[in-house]
N, C-alpha and C positions, 0 to 999 in steps of 0.2 A: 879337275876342272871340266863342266861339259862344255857340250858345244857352243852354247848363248854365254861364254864366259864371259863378255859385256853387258851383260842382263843383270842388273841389282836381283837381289833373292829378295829384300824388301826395304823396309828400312822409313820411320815415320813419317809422311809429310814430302818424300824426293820423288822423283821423276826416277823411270827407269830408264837404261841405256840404248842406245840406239842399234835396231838390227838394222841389218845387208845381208838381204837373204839371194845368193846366187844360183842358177842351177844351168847345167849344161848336158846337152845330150842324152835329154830323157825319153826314153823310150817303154813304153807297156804292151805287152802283149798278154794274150788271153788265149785260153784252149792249148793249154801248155805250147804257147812262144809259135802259134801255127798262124793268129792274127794278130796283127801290130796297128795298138790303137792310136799311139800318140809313136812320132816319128822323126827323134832325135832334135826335141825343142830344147829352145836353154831362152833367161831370162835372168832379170835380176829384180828385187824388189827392195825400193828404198825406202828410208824413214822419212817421216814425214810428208809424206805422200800415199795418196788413193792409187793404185795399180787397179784398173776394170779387164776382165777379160770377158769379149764378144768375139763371139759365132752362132752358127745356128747349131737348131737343135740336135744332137747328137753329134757335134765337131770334135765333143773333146772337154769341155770348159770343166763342169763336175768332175771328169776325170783325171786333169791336171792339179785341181783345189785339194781331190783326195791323197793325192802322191806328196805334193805341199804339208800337207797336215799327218802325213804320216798315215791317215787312215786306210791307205791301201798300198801294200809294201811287196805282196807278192806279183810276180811279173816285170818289178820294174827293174832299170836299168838308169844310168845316168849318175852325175859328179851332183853335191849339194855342197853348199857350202853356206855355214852362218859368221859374220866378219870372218870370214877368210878359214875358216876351222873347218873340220868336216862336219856334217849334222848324225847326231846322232837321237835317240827317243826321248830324250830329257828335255829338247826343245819343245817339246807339248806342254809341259808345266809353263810355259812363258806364251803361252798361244790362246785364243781364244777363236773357235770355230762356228761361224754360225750357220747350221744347217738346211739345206731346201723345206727340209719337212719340220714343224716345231713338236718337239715334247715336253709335254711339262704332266703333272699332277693333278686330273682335272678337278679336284674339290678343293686345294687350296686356291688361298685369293692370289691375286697380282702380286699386293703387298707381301704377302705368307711368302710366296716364292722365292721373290729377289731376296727378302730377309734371310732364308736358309740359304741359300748361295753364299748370301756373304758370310755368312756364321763358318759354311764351311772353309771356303777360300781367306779370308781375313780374320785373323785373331785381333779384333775389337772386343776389349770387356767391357768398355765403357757403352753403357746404352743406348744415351745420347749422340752419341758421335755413329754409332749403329746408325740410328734411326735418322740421322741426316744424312749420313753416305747413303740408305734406300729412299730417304724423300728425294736427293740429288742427282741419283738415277729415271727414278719414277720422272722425272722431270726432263732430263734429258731427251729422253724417249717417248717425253708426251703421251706418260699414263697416270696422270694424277687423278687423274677423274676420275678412275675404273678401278684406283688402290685396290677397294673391298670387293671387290667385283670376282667369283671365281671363275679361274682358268676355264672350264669348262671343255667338253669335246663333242666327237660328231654325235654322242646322246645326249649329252647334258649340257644347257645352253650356258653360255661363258661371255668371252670377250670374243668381238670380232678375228679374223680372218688375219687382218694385216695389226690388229692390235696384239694378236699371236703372234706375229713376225716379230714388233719392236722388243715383244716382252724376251723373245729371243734372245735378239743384239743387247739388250739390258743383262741379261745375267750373264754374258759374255765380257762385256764392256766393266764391269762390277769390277774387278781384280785389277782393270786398266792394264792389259796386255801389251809387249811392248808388240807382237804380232798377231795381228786381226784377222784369218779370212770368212769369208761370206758367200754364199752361195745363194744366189738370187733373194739378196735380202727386199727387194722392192717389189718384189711378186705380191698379188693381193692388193698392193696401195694404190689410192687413186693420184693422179698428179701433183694432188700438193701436198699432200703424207710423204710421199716420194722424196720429194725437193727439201721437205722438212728432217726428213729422215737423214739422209747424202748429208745435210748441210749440218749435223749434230756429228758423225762419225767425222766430215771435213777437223769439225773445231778439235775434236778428239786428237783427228791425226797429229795436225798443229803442236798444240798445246803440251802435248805427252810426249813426243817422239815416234807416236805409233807409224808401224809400217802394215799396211792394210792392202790388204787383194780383193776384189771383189768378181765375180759372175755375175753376167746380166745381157738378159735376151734383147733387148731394143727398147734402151732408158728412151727416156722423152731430151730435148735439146739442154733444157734447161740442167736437168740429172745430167746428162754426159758432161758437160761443162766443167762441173763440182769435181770431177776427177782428174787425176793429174796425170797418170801414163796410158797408156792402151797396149793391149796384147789382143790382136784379132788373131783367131783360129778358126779352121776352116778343115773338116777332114781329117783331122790331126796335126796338120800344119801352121804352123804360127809365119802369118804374112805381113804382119805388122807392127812393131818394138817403139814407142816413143811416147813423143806428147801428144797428149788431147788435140792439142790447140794447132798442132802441124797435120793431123791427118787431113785437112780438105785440101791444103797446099800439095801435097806428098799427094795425092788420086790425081791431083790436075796433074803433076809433073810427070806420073807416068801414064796420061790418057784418060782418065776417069772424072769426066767435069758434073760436078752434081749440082742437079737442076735445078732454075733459080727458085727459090721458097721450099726449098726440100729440107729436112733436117737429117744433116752429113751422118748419125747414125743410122738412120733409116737407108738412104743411099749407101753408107758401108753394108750393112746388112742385105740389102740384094745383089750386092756386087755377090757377096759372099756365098750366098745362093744359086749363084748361077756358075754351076758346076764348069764353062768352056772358058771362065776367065782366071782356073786356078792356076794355072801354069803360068801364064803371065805377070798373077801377084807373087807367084814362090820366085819364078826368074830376078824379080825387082827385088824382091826384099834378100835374097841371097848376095845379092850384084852390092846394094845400099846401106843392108845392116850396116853400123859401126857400134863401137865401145869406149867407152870412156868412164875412167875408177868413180870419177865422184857423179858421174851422167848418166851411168849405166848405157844400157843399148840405147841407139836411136836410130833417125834413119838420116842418110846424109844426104837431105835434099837440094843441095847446092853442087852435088855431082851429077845432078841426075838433067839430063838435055834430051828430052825423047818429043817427037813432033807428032807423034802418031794417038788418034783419039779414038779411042773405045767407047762408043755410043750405039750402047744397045736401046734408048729409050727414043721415043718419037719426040719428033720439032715439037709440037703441038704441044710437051708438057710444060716448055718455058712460055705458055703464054700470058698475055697482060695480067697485071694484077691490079684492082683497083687504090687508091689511097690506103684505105683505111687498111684494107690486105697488106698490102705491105709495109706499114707499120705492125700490123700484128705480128707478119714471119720477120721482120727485121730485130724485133724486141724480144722475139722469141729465141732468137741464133740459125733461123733456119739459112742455107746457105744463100749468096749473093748471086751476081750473071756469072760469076768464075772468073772474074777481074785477079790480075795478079794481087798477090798479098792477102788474097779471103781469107779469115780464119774462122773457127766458131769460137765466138766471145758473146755467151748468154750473158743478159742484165736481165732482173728482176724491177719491173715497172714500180715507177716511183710510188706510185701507192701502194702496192704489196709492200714493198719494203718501210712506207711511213707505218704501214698496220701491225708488223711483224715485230718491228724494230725492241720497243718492250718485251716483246716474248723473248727475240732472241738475247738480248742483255740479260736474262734469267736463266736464259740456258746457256751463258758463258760462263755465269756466275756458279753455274752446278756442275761445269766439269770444272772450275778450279776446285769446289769440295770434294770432286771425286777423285784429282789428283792426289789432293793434300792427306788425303783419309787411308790413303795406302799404308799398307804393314807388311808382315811376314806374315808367310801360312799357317795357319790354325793347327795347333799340335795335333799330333795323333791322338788322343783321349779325348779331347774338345769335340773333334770331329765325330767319334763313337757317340759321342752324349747327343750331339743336336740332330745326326742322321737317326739315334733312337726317338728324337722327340718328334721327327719329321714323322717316323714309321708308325707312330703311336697314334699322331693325327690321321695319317692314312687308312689307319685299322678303323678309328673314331667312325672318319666320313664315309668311309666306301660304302658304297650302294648295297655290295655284297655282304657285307658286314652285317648292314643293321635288318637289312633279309633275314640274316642266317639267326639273327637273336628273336628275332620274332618269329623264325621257325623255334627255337631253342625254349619260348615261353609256351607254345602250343605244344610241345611235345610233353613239356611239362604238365603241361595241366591234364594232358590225356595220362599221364603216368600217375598222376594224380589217383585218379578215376578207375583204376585197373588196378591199381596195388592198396590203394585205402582202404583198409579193416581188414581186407581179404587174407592180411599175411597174420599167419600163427608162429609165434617166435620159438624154435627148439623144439616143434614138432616135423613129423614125418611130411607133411601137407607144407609147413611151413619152409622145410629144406629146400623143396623143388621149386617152391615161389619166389627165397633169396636166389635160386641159380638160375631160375631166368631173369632174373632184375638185376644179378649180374652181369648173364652177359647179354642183354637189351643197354645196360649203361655202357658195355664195352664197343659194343656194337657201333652205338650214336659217335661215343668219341673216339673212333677209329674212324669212320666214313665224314665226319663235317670236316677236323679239322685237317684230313688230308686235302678234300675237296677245297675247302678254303684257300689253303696254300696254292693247291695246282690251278685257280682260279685268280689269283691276286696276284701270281708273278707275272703272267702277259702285258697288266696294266704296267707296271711298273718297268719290266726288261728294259723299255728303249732310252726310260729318263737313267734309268743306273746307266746302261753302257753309254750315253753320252756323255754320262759327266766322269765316269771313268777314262774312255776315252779321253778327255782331255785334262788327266790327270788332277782332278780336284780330290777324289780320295781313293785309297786304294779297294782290292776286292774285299782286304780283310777289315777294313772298316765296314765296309757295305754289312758281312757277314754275321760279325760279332751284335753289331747295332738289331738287324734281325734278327738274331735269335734271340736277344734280351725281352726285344720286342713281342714276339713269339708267347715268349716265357710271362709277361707280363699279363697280356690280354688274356690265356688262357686260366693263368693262376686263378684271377679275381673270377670269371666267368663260371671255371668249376666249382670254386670256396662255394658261389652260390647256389651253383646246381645240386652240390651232393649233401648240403645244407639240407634245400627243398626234398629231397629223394630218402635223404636219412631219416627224416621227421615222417616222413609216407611211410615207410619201410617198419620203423622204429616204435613211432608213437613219444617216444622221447628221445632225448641228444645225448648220447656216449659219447664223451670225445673221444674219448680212444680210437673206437670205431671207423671215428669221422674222419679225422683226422690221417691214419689211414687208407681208408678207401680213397679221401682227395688227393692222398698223395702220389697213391698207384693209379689212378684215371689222371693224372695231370701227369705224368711221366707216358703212363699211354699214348695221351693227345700230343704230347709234345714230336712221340716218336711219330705218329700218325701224320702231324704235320711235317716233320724231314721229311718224311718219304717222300708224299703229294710234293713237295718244293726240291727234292733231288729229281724226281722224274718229269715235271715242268722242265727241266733245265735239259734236259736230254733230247726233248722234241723240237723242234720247230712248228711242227704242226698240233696244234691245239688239240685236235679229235682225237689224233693216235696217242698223245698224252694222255686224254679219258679214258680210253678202253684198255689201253695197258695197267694203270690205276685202277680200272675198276674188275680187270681179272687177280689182281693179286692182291687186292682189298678181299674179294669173292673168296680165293681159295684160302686165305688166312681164316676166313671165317669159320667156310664149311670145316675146315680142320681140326676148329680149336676145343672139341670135345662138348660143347653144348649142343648140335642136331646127333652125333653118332657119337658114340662113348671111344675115348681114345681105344681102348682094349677091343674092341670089334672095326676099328680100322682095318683095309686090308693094308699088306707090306708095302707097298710103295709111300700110299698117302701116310702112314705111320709115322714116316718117318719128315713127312711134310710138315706135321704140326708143331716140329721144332726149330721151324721156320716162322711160325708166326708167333709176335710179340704178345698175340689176346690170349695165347696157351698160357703162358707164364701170367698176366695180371690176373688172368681168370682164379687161377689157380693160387695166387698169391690174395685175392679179396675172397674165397672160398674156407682157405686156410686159418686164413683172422676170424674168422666168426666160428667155426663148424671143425676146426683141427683136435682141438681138445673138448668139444660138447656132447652130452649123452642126448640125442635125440627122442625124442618120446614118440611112441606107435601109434598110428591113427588107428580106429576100429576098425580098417579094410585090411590093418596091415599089406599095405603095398610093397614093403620089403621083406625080404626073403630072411630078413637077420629077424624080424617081428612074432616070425612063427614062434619058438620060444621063451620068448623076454618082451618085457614090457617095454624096454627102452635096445638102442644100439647104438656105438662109437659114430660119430659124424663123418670121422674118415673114411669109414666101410664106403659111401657115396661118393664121398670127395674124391679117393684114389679108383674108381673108375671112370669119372667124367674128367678129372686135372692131373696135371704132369706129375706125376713122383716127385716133386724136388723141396729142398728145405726151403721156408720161405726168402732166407738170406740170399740164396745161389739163383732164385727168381728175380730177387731183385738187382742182382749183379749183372743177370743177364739181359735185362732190361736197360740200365744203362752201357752195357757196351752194345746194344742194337740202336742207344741213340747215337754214341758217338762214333762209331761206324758212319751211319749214314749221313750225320752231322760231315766228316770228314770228306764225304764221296762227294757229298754236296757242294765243300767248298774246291776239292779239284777239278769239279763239272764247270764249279764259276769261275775259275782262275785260269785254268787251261785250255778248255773247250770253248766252241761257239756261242755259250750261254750270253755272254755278258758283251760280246763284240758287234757292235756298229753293221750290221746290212749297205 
């Protein structure tokens, strides 16, 4: 049993079980344990309720959400507890995290996206019921209008800014997590996005059981409202545990009267700032904390008798307000004169709410389909099939992609133009024209599709490790789906190319030939691409990623017996060229044509076998510029250089830094 042993795994149509996520005495430190950022906080976070945590920037807030979510585990310290269990990494599968920074795909649409989410996380076969769980999201989150619309990024124009946030909280919310957190999900939106947004995760909470945390810099009154607990943090210190709706009560009672038309977040928030009044709020909140099993912490403002007022702000801010002023801060929640009993109790003005009212009845209506649509997770094979159909679309739209094919038709055409009529088949002249159109073919497809690879993981690294991080599929679905994917794109792309090349070369179609030749350049390409995507994985920085790729693209080159003849290598590099993969295909598309053919002698006799014979064996050239080996043992060695690196590949991404969350 893991930790969420209260957590349904799935099951058609149910609600999941209700988390109590506890934590006490959490501490983090950095610079191996020399600064301590967060300093022996504890808290608890209930079902059915918004939990916000505010402070300023740099207090802490992100750094607590990351310890919560498991996404940062070294440094810490501290007791976790889920009902009452200890927590261990399997609570992620029951978690939905929604990130400061949004990734997504930028070529697919809105719709495209949420649909693969759910493909992956929900084994839905029925289509329909699909396709109403992502219209009932789309809706939720108030992106109907944008469905076809693509994601887009900082080059490629998309949806907005905060309609990138919601589409966030959407493919989080898809699975209907029984625990939510968020990290400054209301960054980007304007006021009433905001209020719409808070007010959609609200029904969530409600409705589902969800236990929800959120981050956030300084909501507006209305947004503070919509949440039920507060955790303020300040410097690593958490100074305040409870309800929303007691914090203006709780500042009067220990001295902090917030000024009339102020809204009490904004007024928490400069308290909180003002670095000479921390000692005062830790003294109070140490002295006040309480606990209570079904209450969690709060603060017990009925023990608190303090006469003493902390007024750092001038008389001058409470002054008059006219009418109509104070109806507007009154309707808004901003605070009162500091009369005993003020609370903040936002209402939404009877006309927003007469405008709204139809909207929102539709969007109650779509989380009860989002509840009811719930299932168990999408088997392991399921998942391989729709993250190959995701990668396949990727390959489709990428920018880089349809570059590299319209580099792939011009190269053609100039190959065209260089090798038609010019090549004489089975003569002297015509030997040395197959051996550089062999390796000019070897050449192209050893350098694109490595480059391809080492270009097209960046884009994609942050959306995999996000959604691995929060366990929607493992490394080795990721893995397997791309290299099918890999396998896919190149296959049809060669068929065509050597198609085009064989017809230039030939003058007519062998299959034999053919068929051959695509099979050793698409095992090439294939290897070409591992590489480029095992040493993607290795870098963080993009450039040193290039020039390590392009010295050992380089030295495979010069090695592989087309500029200098294996046999006048000197010793060192000799023994280089059984390092690179274009030795062996070279050698293996040289083999097939020219192993068993009697060459016939141009009238210059360029070869030294010419001088007495009219004709000489094609191997006399072959075994000086290609490896000795039988073609079989070429090709064996061919596929263990792919699955080598295949292999290295995937311990780079299961192991190493490759796939992990920044």
């Amino acid at each position: 049993m893991d930790d969420a042993s209260g957590v349904a795994k799935g099951g058609h149509g149910l609600q999941h079980d209700k988390i109590k996520y506890e934590f006490s005495n959490v501490k983090y430190t950095v610079d191996h344990g020399k600064l301590e950022i967060l300093h022996g906080i504890k808290g608890m976070l209930l079902p059915k309720t918004i939990t916000v945590i505010m402070g300023p920037s740099g207090s802490g807030k992100t750094t607590l959400l990351n310890i919560l979510s498991l996404k940062v585990t070294d440094g810490v310290q501290g007791k976790f507890l889920i009902n009452g269990m200890n927590r261990t990494k399997h609570i992620k599968s029951h978690m939905g995290y929604v990130l400061q920074d949004d990734y997504f795909f930028s070529r697919l649409t809105v719709y495209e996206t949420i649909e693969f989410t759910a493909k992956l996380k929900l084994d839905i076969r029925d289509k329909n019921k699909l396709t109403q769980l992502v219209n009932s999201v789309l809706d939720i989150m108030s992106l109907s209008h944008v469905k076809d619309t693509i994601v887009g990024d900082a080059f490629i124009r998309g949806i907005s800014g905060g309609q990138r946030k919601r589409l966030s909280i959407a493919n989080e919310i898809l699975s209907n997590p029984p625990l939510l957190l968020m990290d400054e999900p209301t960054s980007g939106l304007d006021s009433s996005s905001a209020l719409s947004l808070v007010e959609c995760i609200q029904r969530i909470a409600t409705m589902s059981n969800t236990t929800i945390i959120s981050s956030l810099h300084q909501p507006s009154s209305q947004v503070f409202a919509k949440f039920d607990r507060l955790i303020a943090i300040t410097n690593g210190y958490i100074i305040y545990h409870g309800k929303t709706t007691e914090l203006n009560k709780y500042l009067k009672k220990i001295g902090f009267i917030c000024p009339y038309g102020w809204n009490v977040a904004d007024y928490l928030m400069d308290i909180l700032c003002n670095n000479k009044f921390e000692i005062i709020l830790l003294e109070n909140y140490n002295k006040f904390l309480q606990f209570d099993n079904e209450e969690g912490y709060f603060m017990n403002i009925s023990a608190i008798n303090n006469t003493v007022i902390h007024d750092d702000y001038d008389a001058s801010m409470e002054r008059e307000l006219s009418a109509a002023e104070l109806k507007q801060k009154a309707d808004s929640g901003y605070c009162g004169s500091g009369s005993a009993g003020d609370s903040v109790k936002v209402q939404i003005v009877s006309m927003q709410e007469s405008k709204a009212r139809e909207q929102d009845l539709m969007k109650l209506k779509s989380v009860e389909i989002l509840i009811s649509l719930q299932t168990r997770k999408t088997p392991y094979l399921r998942q391989n099939f729709f993250l190959l159909i995701r990668g396949l679309k990727k390959i489709i739209t990428d920018e880089i992609t349809i570059v590299k094919v319209i580099d792939l038709v011009v190269i053609l055409t100039l190959f065209g133009f260089l090798w038609l009529k010019t090549f004489k088949e089975d003569t002297e002249e015509g030997i040395i024209d197959t051996i550089g159109a062999i390796f000019f073919i070897l050449s192209y497809w050893t350098f694109y599709p490595a480059y391809l690879s080492l270009y097209s993981f960046p884009s994609e690294r942050e959306v995999i490790a996000k959604e691995r991080n929060m366990k929607t599929f493992q490394v080795s679905n990721y893995f397997f789906s791309k290299l099918c994917a890999e396998f896919i794109y190149f296959f049809i792309i060669i068929a065509f190319w050597m198609l085009v090349t064989h017809l230039v070369l030939y003058g007519t179609f062998k299959v034999g030939i053919y068929i051959s030749y695509a099979i050793v350049t698409l095992l090439n390409a294939l290897i070409s691409c591992s590489l480029g995507y095992f040493i993607s994985t290795l870098f963080d920085n993009f450039s040193k990623a290039v020039s390590f790729l392009s010295v050992v693209l380089l030295t495979m080159t010069l090695t592989n017996g087309f500029y200098v003849e294996i046999a006048k290598l000197q010793i060192p590099f000799r023994y280089l060229q059984w390092l690179s993969y274009q030795t062996y295909s070279a050698s293996i598309l040289a083999k097939i044509k020219y192993d068993n053919a009697l060459i016939k002698c141009s009238p210059e006799n360029l070869s030294q076998q010419c001088k007495n014979h009219g004709v000489f064996p094609g191997n006399v050239i072959i075994d000086k510029r290609f490896a000795k080996l039988h073609i079989s043992i070429s090709v064996l060695i061919l596929i263990s250089f792919y699955v080598i690196i295949k292999i290295s590949t995937y311990i780079s991404l299961r192991w190493s830094h490759a796939l992990k969350m920044k």
